[in-house]
C-alpha positions as CSV (number, residue, x, y, z in Angstrom):
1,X,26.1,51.7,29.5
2,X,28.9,51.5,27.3
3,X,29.1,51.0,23.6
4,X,31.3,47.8,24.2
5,X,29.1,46.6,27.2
6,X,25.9,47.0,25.0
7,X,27.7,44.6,22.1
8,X,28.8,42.1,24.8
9,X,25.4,41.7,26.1
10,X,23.5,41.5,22.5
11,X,26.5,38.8,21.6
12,X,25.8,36.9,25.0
13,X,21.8,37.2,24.5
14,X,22.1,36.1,20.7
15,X,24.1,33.1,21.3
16,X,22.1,32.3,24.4
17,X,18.8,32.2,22.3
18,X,20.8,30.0,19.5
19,X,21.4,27.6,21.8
20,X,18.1,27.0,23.5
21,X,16.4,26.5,19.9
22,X,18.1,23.3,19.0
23,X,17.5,22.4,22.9
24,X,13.6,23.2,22.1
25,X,13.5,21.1,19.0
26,X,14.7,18.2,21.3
27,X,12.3,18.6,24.0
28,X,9.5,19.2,21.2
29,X,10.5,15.4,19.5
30,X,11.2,14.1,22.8
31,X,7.4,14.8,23.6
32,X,5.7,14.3,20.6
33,X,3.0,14.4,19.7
34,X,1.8,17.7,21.7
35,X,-1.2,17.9,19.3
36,X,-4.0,16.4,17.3
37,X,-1.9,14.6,14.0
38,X,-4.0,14.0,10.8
39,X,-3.4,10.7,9.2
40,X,-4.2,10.8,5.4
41,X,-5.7,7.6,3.6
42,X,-5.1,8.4,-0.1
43,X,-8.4,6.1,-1.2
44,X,-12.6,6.2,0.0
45,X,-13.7,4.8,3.3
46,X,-14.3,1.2,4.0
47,X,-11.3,-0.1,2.0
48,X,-7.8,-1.5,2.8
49,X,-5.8,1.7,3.5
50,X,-8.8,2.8,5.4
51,X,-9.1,0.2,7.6
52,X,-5.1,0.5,8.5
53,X,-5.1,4.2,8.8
54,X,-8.0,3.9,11.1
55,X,-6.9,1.3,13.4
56,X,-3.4,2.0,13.5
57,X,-4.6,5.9,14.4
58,X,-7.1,4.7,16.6
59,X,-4.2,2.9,19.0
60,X,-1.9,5.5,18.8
61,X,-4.3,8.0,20.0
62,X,-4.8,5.4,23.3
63,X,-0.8,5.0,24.0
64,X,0.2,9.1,23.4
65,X,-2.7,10.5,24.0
66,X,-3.4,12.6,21.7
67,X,-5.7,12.1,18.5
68,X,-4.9,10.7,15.1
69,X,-7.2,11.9,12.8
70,X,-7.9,10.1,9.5
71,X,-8.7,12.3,6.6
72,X,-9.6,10.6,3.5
73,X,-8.7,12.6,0.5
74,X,-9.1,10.4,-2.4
75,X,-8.7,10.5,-6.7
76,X,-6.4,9.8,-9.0
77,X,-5.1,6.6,-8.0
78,X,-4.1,7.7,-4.3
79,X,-2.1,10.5,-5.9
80,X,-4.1,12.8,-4.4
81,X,-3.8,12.5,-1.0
82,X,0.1,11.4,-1.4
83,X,0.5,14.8,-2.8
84,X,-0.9,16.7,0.3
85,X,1.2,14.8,2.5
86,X,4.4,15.3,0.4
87,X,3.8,19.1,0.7
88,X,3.2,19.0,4.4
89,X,5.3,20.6,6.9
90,X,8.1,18.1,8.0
91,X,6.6,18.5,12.0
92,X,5.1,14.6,12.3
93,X,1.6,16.1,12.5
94,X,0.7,14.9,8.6
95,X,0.8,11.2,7.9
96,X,0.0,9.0,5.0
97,X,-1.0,5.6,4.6
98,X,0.2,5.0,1.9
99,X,0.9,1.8,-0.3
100,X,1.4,0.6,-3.4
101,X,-0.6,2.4,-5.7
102,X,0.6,5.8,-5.1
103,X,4.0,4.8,-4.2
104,X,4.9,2.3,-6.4
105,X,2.1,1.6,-9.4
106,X,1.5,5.2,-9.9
107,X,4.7,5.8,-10.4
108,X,5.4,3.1,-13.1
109,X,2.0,4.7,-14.9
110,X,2.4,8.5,-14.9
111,X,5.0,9.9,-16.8
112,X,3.9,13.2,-14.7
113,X,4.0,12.9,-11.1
114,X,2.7,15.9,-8.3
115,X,5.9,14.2,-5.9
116,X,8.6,12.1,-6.1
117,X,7.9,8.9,-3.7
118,X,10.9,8.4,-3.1
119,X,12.3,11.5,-2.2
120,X,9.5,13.4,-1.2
121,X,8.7,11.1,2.2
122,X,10.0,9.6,5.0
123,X,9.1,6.0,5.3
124,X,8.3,5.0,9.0
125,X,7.1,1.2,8.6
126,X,5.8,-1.5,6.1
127,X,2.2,-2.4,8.0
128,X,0.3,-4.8,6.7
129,X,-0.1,-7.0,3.4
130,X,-3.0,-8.6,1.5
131,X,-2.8,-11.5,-1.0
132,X,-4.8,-11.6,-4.5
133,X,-6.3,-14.6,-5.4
134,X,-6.4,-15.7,-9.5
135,X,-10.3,-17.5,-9.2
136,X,-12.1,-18.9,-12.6
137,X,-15.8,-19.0,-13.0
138,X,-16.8,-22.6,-12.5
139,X,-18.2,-22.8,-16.7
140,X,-14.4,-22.3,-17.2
141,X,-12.9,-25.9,-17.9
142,X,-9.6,-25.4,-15.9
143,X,-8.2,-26.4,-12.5
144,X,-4.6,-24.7,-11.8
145,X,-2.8,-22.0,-13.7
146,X,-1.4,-24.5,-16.4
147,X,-4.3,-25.7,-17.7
148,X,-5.9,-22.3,-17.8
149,X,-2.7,-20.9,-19.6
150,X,-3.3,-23.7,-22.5
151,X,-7.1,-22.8,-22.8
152,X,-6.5,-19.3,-23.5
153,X,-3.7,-20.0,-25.7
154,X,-6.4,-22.0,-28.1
155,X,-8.5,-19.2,-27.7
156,X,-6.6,-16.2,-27.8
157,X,-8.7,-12.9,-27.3
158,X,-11.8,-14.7,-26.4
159,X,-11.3,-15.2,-22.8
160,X,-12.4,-12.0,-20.2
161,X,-9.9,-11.1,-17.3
162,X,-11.5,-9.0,-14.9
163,X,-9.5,-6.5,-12.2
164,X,-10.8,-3.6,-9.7
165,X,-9.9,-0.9,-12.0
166,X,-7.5,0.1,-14.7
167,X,-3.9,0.4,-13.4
168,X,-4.6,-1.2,-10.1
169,X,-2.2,-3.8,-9.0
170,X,-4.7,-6.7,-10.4
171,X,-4.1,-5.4,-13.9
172,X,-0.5,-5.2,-13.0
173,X,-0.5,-8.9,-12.2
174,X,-2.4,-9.8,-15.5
175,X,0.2,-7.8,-17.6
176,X,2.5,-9.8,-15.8
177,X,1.2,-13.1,-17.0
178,X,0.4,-12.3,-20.6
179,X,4.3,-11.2,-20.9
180,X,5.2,-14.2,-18.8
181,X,2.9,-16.5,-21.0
182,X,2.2,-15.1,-24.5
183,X,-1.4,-15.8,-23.4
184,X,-3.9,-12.8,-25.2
185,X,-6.2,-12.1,-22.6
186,X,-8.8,-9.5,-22.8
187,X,-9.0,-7.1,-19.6
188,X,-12.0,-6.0,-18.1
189,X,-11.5,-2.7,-15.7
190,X,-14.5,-2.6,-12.9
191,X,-15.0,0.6,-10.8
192,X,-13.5,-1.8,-7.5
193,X,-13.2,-5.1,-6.0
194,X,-16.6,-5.6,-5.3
195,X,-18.4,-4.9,-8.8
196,X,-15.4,-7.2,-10.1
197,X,-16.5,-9.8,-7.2
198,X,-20.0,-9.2,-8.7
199,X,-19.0,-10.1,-12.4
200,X,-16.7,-12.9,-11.5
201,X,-19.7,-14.4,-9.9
202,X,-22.0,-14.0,-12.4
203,X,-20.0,-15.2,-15.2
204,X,-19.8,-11.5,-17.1
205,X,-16.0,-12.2,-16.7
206,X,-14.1,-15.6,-16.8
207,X,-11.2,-15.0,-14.9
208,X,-9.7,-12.6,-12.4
209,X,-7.1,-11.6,-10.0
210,X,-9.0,-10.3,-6.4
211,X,-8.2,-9.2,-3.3
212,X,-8.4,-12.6,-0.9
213,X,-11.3,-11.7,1.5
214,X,-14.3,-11.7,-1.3
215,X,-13.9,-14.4,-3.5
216,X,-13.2,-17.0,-0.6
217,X,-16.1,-18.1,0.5
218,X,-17.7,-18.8,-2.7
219,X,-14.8,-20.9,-3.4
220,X,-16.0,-22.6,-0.8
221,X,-18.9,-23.1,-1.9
222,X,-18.3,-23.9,-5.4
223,X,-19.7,-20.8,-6.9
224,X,-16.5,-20.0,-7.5
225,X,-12.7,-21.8,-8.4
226,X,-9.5,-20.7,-7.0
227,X,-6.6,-21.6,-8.7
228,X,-3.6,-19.9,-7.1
229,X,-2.7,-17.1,-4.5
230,X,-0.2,-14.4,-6.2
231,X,1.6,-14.3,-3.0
232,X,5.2,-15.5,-2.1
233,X,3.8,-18.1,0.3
234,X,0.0,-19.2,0.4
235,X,-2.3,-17.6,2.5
236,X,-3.2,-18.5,6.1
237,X,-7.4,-18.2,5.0
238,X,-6.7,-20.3,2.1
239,X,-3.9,-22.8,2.8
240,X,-4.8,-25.1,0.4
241,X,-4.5,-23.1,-3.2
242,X,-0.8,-22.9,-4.5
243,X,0.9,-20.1,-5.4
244,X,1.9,-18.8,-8.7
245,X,5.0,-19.6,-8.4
246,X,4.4,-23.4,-6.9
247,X,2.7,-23.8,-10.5
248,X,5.7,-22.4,-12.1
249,X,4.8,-18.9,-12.9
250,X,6.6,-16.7,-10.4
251,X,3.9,-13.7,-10.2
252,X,3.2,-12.1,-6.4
253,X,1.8,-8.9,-6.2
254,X,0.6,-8.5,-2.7
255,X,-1.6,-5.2,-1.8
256,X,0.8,-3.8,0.6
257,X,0.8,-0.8,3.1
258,X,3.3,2.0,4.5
259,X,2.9,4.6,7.0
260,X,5.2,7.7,5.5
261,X,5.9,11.6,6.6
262,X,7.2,14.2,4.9
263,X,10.7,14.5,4.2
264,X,12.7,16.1,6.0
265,X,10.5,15.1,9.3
266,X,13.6,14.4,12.0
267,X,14.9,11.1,12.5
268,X,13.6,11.5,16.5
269,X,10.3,11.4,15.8
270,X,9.9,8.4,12.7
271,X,12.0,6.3,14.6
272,X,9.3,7.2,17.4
273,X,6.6,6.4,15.4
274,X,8.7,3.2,13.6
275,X,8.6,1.7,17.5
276,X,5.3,2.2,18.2
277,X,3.5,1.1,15.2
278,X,5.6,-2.0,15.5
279,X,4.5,-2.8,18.9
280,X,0.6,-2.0,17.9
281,X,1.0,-4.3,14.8
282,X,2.7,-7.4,17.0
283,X,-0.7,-6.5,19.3
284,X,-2.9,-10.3,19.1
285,X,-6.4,-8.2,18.9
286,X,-5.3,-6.4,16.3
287,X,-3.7,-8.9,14.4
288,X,-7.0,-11.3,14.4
289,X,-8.9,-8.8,13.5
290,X,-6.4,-7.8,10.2
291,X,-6.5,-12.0,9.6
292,X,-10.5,-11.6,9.3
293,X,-9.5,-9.6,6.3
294,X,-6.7,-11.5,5.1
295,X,-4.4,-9.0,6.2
296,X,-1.0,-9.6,7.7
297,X,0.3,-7.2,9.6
298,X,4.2,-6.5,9.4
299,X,6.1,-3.8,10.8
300,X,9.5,-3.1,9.9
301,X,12.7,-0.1,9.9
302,X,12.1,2.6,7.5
303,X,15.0,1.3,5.7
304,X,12.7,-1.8,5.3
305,X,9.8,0.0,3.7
306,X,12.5,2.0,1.4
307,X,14.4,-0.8,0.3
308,X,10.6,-2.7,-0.5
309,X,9.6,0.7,-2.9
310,X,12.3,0.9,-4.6
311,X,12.6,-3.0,-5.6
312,X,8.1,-2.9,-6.2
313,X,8.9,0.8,-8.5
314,X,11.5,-1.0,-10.4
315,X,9.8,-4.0,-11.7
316,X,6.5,-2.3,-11.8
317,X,8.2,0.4,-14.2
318,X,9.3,-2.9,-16.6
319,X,5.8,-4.2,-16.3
320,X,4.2,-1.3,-17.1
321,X,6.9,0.0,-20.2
322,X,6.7,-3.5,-21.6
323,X,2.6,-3.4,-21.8
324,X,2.6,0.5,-22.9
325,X,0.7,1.0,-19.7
326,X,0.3,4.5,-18.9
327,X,-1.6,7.6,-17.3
328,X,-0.9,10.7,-19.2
């Protein structure tokens, strides 16, 4: 074989294989997923993100066939797991559910971040959100936000204000207020919503912002008060308390979720997994089970969930400068 012959068929072969790669990365997104996909919740089992990232893998695994496996790789505010996932091959077969404390909170609190959030992910959807309810012990003499505002201006740094940990969007909200308010409030971190529950009930703490599902039905029973939802509309389990801002003090800071990849993951296979976890979220079953919780499930574009971290960063940065709140 000639010299020339030989170069013409290397050429031929070279551009040949060239072209079939971009043809296989079609075919691979076309039929993803192929194989198991780990799903990380950045926080412990039993709580919000866990319950999303579980029942949101447990129905993709039924339509596609293949298993969505929820890892939960907790610490540091949900940094953590966020971090693995931002270092994860871009192939769709690392998720996080994700939300905002690692991708908006944290990054108002640490002037040090292991990844960029937004940069360093591809959003897929906004899931779900959860209202916080502000609730008063019952020994506290106050019935709506105003009235609770004037008591704790008479008595400034004498009244408790309890939240599920330091930094955690319940503190956020109470920064919030005192800038809002002038009001001197002494905060009182507990190690989660439930030891905070605990205190609230007990009287250890006056006051608190919670998650909806655990103070609600000891409102009901008088054991404890609600006073307003810091939501943008009230919540379906609790129709009848206000909102913040129907009281005039414009505060909402819903616990809200995201599903995320790494960047760089191709725009095949998020706008993939953006359709179907929209169709499993508008799913009756799994929304009455989510309003159990308080949950409201909410899918939406990537462009959605982008647009919604970058407004929560933003004034969650001016919070958190404003109150010298910071993670070193």
């Amino acid at each position: 074989m000639s010299r020339r012959l030989l170069l013409q068929l290397t050429l031929t072969l070279a551009a040949a294989t060239a072209a079939a790669w971009p043809a296989a990365d079609v075919l691979a997104q076309a039929n993803y997923p192929t194989r198991p996909v780990r799903m990380i919740a950045p926080f412990p089992a039993g709580g919000g993100y866990d319950f999303m990232a579980r029942n949101i893998g447990i129905r993709l695994t039924e339509v596609w066939g293949q298993q969505f496996l929820v890892e939960n790789r907790a610490g540091a505010n949900g940094n953590i797991g966020s971090d693995v996932v931002a270092k994860s091959a871009p192939d769709g077969y690392t998720l996080l559910l994700g939300g905002i404390g690692p991708q908006a909170l944290s990054v108002a609190l640490y002037p040090k971040m292991p990844y960029d959030a937004m940069k360093d992910f591809e959003p897929i959807s906004l899931v779900a959100s959860q209202p916080n309810l502000l609730v008063v012990h019952p020994s506290v003499p106050v019935k709506n936000v105003k009235e609770l505002i004037a008591l704790a201006k008479s008595k400034p740094g004498q009244i408790t204000f309890g939240s599920p940990s330091n930094a955690s969007g319940q503190h956020f909200g109470l920064e919030q207020l005192k800038q809002m308010t002038g009001v001197d409030l002494v905060h009182i971190p507990f190690k989660g919503a439930a030891p905070l529950h605990t205190a609230l009930l007990s009287g250890e703490v006056s006051v608190g912002f919670n998650i909806i599902l655990l103070p609600l039905q000891h409102i009901k029973t008088g054991k404890l008060r609600g006073l307003a939802t810091a939501s943008t509309k009230r919540a379906a389990l609790a129709p009848d308390i206000p909102t913040m801002a129907e009281q005039g003090y414009p505060i909402d800071f819903d616990t809200w979720y995201g599903l995320y990849a790494p960047a760089g993951t191709s725009k095949e296979i998020v706008a993939k997994l953006s359709a179907e976890v929209g169709r499993i979220l508008a799913v009756q079953d799994f929304k009455d089970r989510a309003a159990v919780m308080g949950v409201e499930l909410s899918g939406t574009s990537p462009e959605r969930l982008s647009a919604h971290m970058r407004n929560e960063i933003n004034r969650w940065t001016k919070v958190a400068k404003a109150a010298n709140m910071k993670i070193d």
